[in-house]
CHARMM-style PDB file with segment names, atoms N, HN, CA, C and O in Angstrom:
ATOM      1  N   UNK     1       0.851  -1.163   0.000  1.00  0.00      PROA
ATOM      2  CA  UNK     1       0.000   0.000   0.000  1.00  0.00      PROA
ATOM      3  C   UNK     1       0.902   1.233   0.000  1.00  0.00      PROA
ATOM      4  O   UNK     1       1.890   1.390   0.718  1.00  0.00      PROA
ATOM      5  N   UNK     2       0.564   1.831  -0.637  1.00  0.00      PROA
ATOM      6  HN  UNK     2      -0.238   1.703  -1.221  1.00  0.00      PROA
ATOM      7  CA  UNK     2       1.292   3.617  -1.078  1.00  0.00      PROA
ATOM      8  C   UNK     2       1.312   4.552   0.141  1.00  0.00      PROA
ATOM      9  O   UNK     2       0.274   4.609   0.800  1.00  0.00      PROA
ATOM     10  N   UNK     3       2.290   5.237   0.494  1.00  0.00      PROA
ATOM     11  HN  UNK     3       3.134   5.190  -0.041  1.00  0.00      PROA
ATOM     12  CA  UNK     3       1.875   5.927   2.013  1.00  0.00      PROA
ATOM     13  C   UNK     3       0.686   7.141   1.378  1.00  0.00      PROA
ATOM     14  O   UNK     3       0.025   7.677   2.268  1.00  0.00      PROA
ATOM     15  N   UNK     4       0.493   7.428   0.468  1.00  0.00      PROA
ATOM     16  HN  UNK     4       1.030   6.993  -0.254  1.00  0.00      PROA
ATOM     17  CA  UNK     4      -0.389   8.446  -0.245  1.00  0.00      PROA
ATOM     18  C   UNK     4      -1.453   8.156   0.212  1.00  0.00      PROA
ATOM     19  O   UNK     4      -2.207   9.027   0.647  1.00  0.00      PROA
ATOM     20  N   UNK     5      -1.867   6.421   0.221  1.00  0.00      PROA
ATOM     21  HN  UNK     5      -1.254   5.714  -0.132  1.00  0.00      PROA
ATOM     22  CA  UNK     5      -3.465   5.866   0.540  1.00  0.00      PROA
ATOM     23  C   UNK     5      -3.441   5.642   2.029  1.00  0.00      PROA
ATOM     24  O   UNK     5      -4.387   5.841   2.791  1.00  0.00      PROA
ATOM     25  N   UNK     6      -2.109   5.153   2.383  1.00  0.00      PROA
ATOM     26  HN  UNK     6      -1.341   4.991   1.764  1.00  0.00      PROA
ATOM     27  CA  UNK     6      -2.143   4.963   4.211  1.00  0.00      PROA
ATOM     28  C   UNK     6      -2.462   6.500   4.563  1.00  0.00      PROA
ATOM     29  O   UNK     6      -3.430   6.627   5.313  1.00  0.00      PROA
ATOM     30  N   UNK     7      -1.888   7.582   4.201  1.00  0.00      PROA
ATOM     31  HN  UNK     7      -1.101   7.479   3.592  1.00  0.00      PROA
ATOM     32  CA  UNK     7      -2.518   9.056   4.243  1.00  0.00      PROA
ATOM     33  C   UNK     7      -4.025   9.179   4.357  1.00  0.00      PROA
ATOM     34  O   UNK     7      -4.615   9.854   5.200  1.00  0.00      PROA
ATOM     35  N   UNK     8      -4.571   8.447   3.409  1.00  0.00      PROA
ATOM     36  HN  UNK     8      -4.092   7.898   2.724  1.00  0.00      PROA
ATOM     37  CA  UNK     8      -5.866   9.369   3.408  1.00  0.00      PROA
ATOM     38  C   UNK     8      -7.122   8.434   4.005  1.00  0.00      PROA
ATOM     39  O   UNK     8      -8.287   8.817   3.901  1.00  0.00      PROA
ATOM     40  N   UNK     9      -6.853   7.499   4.474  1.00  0.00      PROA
ATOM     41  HN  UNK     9      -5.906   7.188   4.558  1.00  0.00      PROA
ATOM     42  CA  UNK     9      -7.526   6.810   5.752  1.00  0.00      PROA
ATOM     43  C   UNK     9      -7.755   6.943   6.716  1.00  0.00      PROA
ATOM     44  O   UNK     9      -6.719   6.866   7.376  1.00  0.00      PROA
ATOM     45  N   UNK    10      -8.765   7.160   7.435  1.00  0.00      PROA
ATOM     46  HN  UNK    10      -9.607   7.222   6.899  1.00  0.00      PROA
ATOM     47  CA  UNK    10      -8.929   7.475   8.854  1.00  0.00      PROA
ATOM     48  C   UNK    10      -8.805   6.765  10.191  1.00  0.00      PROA
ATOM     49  O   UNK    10      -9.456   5.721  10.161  1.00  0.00      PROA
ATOM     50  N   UNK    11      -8.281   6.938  11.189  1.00  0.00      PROA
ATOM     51  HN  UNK    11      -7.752   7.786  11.214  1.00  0.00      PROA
ATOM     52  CA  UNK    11      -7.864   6.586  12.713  1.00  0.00      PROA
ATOM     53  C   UNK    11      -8.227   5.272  12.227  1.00  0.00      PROA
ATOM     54  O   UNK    11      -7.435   4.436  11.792  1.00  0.00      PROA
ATOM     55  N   UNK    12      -9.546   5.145  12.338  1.00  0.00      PROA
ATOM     56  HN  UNK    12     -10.189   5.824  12.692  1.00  0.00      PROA
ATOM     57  CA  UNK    12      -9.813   3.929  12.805  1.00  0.00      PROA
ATOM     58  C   UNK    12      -9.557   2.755  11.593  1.00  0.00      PROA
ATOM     59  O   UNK    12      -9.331   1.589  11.918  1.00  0.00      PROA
ATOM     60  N   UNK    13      -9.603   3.097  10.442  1.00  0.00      PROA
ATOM     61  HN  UNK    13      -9.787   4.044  10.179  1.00  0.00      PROA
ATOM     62  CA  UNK    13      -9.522   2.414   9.265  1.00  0.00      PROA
ATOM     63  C   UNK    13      -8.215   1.945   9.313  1.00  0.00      PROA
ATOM     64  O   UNK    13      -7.941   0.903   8.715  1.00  0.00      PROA
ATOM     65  N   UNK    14      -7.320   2.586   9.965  1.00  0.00      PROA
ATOM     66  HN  UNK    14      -7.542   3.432  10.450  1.00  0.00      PROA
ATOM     67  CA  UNK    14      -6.285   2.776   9.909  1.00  0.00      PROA
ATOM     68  C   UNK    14      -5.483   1.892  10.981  1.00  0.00      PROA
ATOM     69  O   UNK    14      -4.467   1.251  10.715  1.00  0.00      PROA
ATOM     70  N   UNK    15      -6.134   1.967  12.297  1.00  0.00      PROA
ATOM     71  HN  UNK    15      -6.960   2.488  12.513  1.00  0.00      PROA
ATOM     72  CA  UNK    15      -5.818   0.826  12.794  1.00  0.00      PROA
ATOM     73  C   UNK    15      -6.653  -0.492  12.591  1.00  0.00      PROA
ATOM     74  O   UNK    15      -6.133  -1.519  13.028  1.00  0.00      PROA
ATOM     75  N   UNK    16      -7.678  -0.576  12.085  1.00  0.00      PROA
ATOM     76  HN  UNK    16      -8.101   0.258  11.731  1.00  0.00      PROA
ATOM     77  CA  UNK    16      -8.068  -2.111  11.924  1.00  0.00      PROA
ATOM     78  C   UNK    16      -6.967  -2.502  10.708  1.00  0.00      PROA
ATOM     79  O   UNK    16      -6.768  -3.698  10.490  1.00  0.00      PROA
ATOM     80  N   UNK    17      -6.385  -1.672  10.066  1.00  0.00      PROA
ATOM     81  HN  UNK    17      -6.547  -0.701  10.243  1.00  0.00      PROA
ATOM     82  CA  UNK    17      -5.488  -2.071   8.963  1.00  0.00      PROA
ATOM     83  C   UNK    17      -4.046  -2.788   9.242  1.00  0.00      PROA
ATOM     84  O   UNK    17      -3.317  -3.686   8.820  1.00  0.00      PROA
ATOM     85  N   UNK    18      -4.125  -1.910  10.110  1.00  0.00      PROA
ATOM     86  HN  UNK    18      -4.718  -1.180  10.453  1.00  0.00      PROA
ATOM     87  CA  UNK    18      -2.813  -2.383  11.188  1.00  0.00      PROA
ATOM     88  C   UNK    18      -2.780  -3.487  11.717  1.00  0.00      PROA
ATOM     89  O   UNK    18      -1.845  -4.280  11.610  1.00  0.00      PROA
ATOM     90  N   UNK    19      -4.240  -3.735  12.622  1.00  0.00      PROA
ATOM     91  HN  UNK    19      -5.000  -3.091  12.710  1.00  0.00      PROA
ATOM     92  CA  UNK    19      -4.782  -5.615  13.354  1.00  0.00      PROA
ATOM     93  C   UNK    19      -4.708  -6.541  12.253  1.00  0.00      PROA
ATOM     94  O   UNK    19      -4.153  -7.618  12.472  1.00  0.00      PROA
ATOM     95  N   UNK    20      -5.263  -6.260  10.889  1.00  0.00      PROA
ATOM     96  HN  UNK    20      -5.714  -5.386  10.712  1.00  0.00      PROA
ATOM     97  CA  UNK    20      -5.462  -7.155  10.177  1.00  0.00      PROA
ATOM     98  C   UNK    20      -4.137  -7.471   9.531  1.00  0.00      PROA
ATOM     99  O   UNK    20      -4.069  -8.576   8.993  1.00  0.00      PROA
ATOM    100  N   UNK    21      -2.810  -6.505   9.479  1.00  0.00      PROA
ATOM    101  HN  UNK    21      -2.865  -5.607   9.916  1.00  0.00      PROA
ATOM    102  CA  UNK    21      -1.976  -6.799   8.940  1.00  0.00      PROA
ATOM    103  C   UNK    21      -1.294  -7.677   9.933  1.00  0.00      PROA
ATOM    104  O   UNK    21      -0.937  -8.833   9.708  1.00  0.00      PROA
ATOM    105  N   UNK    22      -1.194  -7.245  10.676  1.00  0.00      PROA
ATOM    106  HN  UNK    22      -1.484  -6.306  10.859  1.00  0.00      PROA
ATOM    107  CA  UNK    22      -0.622  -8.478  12.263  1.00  0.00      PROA
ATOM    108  C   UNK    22      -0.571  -9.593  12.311  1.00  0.00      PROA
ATOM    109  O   UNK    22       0.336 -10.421  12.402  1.00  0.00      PROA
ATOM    110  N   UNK    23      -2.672  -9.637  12.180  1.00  0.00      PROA
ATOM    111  HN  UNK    23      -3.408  -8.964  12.106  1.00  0.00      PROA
ATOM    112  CA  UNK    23      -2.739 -11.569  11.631  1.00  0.00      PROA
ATOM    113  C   UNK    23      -2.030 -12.084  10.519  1.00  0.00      PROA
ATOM    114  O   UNK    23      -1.413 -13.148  10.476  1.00  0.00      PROA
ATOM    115  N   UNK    24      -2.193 -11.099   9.472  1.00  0.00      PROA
ATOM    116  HN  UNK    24      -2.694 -10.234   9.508  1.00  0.00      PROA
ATOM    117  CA  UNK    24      -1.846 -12.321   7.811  1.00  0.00      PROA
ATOM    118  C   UNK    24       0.012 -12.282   8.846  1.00  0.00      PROA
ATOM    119  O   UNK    24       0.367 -13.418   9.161  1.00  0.00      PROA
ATOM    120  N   UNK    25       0.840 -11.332   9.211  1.00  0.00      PROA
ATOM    121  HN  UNK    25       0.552 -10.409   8.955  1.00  0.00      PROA
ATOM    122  CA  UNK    25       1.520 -11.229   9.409  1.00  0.00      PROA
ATOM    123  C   UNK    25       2.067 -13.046  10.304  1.00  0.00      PROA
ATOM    124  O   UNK    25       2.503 -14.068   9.776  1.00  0.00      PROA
ATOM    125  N   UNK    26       1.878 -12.845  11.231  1.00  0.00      PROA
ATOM    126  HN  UNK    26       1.524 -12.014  11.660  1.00  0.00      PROA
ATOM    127  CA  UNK    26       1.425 -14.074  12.472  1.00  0.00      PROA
ATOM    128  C   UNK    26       1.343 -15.357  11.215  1.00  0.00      PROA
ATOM    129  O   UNK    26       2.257 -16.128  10.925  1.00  0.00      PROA
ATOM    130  N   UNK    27       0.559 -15.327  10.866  1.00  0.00      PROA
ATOM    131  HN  UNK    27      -0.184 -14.700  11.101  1.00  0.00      PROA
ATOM    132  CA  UNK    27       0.033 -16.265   9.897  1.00  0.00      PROA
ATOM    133  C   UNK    27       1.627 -16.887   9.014  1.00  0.00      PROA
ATOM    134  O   UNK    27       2.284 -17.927   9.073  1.00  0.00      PROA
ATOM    135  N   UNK    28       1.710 -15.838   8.384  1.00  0.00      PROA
ATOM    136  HN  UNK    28       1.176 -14.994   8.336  1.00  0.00      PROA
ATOM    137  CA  UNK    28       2.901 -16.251   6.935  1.00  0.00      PROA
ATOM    138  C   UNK    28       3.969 -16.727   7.967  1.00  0.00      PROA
ATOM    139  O   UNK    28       4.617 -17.691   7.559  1.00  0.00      PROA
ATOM    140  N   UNK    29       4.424 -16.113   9.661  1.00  0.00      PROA
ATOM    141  HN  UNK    29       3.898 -15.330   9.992  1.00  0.00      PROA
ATOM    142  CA  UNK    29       5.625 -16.757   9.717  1.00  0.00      PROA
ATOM    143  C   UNK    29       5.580 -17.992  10.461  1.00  0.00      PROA
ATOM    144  O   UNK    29       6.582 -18.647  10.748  1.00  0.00      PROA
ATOM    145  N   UNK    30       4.074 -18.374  10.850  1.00  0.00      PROA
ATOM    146  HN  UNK    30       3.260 -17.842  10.617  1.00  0.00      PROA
ATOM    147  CA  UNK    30       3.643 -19.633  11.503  1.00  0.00      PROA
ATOM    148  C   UNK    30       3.815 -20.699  10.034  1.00  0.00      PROA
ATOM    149  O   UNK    30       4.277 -21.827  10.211  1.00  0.00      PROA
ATOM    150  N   UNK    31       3.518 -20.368   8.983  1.00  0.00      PROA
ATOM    151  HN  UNK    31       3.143 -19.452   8.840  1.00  0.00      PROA
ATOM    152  CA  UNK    31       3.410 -20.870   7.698  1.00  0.00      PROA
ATOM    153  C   UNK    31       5.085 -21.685   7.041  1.00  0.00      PROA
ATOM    154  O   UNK    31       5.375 -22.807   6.628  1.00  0.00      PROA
ATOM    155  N   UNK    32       6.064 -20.018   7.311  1.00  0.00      PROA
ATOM    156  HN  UNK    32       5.828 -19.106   7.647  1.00  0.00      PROA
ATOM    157  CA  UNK    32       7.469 -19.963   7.005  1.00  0.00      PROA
ATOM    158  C   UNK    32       8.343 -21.090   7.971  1.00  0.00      PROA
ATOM    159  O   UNK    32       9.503 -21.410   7.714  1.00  0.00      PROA
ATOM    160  N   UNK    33       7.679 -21.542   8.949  1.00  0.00      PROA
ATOM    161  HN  UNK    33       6.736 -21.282   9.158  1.00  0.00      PROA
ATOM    162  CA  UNK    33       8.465 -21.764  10.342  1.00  0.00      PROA
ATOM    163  C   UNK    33       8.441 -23.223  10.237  1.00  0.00      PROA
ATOM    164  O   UNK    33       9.228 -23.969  10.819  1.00  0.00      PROA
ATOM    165  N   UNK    34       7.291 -23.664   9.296  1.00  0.00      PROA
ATOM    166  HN  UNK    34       6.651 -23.058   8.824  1.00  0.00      PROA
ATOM    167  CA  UNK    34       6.856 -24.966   9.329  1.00  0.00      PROA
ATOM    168  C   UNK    34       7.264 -25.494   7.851  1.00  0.00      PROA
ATOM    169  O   UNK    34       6.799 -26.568   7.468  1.00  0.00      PROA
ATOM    170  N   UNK    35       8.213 -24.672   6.944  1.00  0.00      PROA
ATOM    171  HN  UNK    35       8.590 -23.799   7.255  1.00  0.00      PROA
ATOM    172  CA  UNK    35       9.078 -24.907   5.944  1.00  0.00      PROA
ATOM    173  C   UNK    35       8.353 -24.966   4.671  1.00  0.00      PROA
ATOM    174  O   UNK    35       8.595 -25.789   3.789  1.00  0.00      PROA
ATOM    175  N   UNK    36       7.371 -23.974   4.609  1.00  0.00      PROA
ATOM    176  HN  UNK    36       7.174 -23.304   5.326  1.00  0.00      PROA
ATOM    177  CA  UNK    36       6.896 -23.190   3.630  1.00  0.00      PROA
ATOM    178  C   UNK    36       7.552 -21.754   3.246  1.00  0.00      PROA
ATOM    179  O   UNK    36       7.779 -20.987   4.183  1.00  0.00      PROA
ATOM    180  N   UNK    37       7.849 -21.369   2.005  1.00  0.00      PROA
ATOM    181  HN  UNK    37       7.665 -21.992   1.244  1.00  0.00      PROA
ATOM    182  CA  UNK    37       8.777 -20.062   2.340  1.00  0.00      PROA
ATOM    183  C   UNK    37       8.506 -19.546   0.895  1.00  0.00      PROA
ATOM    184  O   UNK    37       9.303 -18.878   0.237  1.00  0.00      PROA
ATOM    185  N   UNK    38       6.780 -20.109   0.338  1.00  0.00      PROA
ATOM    186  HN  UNK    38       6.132 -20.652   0.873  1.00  0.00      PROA
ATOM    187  CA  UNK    38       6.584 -18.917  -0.513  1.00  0.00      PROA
ATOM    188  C   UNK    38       5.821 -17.952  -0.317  1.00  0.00      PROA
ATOM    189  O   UNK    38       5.285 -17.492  -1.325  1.00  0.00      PROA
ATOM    190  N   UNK    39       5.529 -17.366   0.907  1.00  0.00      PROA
ATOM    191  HN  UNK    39       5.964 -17.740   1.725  1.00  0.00      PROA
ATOM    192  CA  UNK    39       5.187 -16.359   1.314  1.00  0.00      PROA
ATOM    193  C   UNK    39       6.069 -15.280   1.557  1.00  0.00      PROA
ATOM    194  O   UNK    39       5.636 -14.325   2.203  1.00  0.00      PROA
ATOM    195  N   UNK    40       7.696 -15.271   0.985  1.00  0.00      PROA
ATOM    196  HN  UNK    40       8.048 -16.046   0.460  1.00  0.00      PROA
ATOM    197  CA  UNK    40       8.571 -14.086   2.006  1.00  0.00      PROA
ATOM    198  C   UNK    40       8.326 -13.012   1.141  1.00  0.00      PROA
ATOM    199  O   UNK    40       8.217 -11.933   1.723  1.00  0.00      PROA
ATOM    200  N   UNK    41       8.176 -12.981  -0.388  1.00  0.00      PROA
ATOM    201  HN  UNK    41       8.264 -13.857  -0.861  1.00  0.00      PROA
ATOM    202  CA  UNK    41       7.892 -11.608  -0.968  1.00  0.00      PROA
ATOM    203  C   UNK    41       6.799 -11.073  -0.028  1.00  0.00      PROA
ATOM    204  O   UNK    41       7.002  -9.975   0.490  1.00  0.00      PROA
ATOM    205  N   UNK    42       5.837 -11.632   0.203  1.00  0.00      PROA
ATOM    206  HN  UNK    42       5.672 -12.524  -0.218  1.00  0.00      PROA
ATOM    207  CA  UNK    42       4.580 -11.031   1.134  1.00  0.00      PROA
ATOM    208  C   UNK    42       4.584 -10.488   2.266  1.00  0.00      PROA
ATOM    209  O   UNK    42       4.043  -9.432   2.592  1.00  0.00      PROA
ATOM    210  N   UNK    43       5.312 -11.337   3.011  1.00  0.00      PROA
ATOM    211  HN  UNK    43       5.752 -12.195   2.747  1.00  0.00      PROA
ATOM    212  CA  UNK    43       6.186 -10.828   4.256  1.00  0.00      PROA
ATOM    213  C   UNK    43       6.286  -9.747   4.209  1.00  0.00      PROA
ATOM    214  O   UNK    43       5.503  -8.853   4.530  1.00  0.00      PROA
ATOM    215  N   UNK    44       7.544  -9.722   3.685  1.00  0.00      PROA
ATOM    216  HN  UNK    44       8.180 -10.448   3.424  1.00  0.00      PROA
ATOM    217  CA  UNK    44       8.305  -8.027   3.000  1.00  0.00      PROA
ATOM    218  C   UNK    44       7.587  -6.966   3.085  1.00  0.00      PROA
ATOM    219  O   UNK    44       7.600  -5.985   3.828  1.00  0.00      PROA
ATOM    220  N   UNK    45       6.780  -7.399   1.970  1.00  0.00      PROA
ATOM    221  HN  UNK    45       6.769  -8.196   1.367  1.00  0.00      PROA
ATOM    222  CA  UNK    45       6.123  -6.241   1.925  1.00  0.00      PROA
ATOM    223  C   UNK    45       4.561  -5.733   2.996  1.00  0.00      PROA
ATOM    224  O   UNK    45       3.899  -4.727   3.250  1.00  0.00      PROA
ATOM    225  N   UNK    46       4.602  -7.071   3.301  1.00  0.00      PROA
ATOM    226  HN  UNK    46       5.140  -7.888   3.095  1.00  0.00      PROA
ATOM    227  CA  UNK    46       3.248  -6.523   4.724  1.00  0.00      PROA
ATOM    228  C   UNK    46       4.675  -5.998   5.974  1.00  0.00      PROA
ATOM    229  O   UNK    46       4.309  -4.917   6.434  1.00  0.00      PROA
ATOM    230  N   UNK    47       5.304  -6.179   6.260  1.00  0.00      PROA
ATOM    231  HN  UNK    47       5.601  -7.057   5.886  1.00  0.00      PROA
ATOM    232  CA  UNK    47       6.002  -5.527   7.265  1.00  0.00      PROA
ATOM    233  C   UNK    47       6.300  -4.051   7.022  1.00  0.00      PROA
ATOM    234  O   UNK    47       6.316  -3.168   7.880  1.00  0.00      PROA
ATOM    235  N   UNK    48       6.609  -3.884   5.296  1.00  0.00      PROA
ATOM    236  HN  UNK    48       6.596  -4.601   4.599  1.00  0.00      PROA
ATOM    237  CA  UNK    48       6.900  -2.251   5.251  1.00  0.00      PROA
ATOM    238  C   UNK    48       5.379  -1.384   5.217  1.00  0.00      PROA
ATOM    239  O   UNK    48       5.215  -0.206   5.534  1.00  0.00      PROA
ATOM    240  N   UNK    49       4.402  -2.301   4.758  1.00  0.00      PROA
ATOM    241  HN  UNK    49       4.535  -3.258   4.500  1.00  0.00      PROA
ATOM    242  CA  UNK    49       3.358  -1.309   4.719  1.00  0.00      PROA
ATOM    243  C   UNK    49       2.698  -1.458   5.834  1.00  0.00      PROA
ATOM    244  O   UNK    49       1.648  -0.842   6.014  1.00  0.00      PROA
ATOM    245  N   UNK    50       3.229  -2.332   6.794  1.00  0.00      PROA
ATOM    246  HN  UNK    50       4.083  -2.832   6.648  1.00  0.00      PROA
ATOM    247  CA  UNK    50       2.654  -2.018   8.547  1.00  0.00      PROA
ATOM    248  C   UNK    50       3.279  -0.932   9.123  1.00  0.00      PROA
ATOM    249  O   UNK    50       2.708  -0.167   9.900  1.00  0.00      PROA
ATOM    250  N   UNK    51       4.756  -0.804   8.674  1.00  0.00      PROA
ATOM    251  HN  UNK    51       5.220  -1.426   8.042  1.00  0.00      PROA
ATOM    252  CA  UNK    51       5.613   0.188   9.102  1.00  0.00      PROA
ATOM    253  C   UNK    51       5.062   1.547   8.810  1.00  0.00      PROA
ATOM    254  O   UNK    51       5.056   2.512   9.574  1.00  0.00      PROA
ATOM    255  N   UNK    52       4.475   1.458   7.253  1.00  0.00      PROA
ATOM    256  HN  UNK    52       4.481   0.674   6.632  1.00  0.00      PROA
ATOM    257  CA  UNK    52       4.677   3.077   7.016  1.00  0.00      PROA
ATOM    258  C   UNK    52       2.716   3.434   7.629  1.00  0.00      PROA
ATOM    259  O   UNK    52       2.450   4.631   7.749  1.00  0.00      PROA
ATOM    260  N   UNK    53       1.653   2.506   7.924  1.00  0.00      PROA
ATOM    261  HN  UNK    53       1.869   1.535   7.827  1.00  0.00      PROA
ATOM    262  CA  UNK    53       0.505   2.873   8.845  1.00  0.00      PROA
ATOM    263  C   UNK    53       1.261   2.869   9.789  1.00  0.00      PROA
ATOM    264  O   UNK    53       2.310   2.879   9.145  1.00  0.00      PROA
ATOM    265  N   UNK    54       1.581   2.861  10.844  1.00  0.00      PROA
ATOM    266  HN  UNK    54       0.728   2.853  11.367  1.00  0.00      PROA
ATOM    267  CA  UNK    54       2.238   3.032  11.771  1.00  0.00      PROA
ATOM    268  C   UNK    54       2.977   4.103  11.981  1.00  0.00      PROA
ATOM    269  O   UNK    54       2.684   4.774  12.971  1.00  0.00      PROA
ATOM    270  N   UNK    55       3.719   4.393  11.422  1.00  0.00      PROA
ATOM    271  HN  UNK    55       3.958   3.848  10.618  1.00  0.00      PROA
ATOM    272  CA  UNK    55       4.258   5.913  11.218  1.00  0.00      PROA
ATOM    273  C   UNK    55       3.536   7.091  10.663  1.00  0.00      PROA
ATOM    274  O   UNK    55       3.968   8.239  10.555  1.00  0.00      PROA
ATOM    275  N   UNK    56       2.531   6.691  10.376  1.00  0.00      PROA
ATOM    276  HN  UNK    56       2.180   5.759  10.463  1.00  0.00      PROA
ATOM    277  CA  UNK    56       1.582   7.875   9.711  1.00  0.00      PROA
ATOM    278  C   UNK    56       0.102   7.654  10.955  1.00  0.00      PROA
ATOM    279  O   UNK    56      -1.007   8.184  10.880  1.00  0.00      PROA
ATOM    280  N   UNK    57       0.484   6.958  11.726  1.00  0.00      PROA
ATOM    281  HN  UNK    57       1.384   6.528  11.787  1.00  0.00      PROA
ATOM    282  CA  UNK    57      -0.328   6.814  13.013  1.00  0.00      PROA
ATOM    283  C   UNK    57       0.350   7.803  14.055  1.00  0.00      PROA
ATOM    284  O   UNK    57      -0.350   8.545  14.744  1.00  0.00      PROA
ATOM    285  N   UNK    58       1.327   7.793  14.122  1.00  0.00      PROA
ATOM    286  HN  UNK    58       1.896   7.190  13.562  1.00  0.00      PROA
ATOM    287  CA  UNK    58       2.601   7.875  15.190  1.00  0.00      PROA
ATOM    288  C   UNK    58       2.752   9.706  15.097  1.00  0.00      PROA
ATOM    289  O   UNK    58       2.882  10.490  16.037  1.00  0.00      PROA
ATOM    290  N   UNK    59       2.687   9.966  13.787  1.00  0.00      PROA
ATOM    291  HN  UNK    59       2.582   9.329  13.024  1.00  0.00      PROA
ATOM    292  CA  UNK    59       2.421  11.370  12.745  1.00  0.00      PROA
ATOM    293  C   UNK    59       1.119  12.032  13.454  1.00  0.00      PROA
ATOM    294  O   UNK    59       1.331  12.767  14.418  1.00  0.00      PROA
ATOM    295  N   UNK    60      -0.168  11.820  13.046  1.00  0.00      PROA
ATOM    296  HN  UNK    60      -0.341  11.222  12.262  1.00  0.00      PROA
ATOM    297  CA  UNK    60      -1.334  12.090  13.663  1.00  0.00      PROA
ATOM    298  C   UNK    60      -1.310  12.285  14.808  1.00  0.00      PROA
ATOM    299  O   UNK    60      -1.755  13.338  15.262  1.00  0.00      PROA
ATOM    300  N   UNK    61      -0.652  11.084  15.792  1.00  0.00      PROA
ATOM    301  HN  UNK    61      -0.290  10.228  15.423  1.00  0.00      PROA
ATOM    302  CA  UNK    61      -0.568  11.618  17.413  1.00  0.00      PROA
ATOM    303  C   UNK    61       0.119  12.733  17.735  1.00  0.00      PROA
ATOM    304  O   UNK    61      -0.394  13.704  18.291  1.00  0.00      PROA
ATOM    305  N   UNK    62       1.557  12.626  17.332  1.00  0.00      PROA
ATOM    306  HN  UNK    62       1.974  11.838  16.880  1.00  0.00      PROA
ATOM    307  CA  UNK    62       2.424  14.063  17.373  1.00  0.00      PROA
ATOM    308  C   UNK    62       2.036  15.332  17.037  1.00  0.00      PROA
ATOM    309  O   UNK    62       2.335  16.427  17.512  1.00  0.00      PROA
ATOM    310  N   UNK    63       1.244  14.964  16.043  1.00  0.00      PROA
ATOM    311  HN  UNK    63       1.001  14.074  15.658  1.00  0.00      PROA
ATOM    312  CA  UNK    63       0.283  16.417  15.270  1.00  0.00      PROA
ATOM    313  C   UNK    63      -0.605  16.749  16.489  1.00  0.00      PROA
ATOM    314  O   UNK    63      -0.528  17.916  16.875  1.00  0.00      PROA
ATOM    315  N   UNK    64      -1.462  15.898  17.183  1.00  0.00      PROA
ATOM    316  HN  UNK    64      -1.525  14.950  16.870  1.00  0.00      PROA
ATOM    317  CA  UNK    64      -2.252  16.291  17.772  1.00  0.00      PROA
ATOM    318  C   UNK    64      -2.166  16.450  19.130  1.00  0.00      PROA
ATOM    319  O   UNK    64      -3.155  16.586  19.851  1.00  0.00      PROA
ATOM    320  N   UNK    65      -0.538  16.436  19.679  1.00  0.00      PROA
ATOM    321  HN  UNK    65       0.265  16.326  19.094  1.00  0.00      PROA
ATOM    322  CA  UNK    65      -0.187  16.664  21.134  1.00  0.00      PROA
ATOM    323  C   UNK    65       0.436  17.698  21.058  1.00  0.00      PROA
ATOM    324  O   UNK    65       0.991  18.021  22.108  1.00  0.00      PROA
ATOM    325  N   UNK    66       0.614  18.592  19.919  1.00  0.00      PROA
ATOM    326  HN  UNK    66       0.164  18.330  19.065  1.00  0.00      PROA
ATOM    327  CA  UNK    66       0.894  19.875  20.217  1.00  0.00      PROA
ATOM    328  C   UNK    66       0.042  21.008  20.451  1.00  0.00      PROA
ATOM    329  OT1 UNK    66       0.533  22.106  20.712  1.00  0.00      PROA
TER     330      UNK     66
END
């Protein structure tokens, strides 16, 4: 996901996006662990686009404790 679209989502959309990325997250390395390992492109990329909701979460709070 584009930080452009993690942008224009709201709080809450924004963290159920976050929960739901957690599970598939949980999921692929319960998957990886048990010597399946065509999930790591997916991986990858659900970890950076948890990263960048998360930081554009993290953004909003800072914005709004000043």
């Amino acid at each position: 996901m584009k930080a452009s679209k993690v942008r224009e989502l709201d709080g809450g959309e924004l963290r159920k996006q976050v929960d739901d990325t957690n599970e598939q997250l949980f999921r692929l390395r319960l998957q990886m662990n048990m010597g399946q390992f065509e999930g790591l492109k997916k991986y990858r990329a659900l970890k950076k686009d948890r990263a960048r909701m998360l930081t554009v979460l993290r953004e909003r709070e800072a914005a709004q404790s000043k």
